[in-house]
N, C-alpha and C positions, 0 to 999 in steps of 0.2 A: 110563302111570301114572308120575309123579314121587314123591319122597320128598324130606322135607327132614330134615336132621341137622344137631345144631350139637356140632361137636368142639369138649374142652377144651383150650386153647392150647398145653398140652404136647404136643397128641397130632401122633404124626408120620404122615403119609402112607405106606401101601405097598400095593402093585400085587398083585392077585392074579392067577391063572392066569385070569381071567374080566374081566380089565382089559386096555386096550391103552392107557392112559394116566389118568392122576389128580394130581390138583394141589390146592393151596386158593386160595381166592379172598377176598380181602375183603369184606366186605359193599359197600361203595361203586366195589366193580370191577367184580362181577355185569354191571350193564347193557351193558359194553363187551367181556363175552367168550363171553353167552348171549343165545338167544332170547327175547321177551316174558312168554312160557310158565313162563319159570326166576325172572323178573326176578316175575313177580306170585305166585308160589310164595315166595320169601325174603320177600317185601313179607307176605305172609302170614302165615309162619311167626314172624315180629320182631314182626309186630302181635300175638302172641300170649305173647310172654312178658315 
């Protein structure tokens, strides 16, 4: 199961005990740091708002 979130641009990243890493990503970087599966999920989520 995926989820997609869109944080407001002030919001800052942080790691919880249930994290071993987290980062943001641009919308136009997506393709080049995820799988297909991630890249048609944000394609998704953008077509919807």
């Amino acid at each position: 199961m995926q989820y997609a979130a869109l944080a407001p641009a002030e919001a800052v990243e942080r790691i919880s005990e249930e994290s071993l890493d987290l980062r943001w990503f641009a919308y136009e970087d997506v393709a080049g740091v995820a799988d297909t599966s991630v890249v048609r999920l944000l394609e998704g989520t953008l077509a919807r708002l």
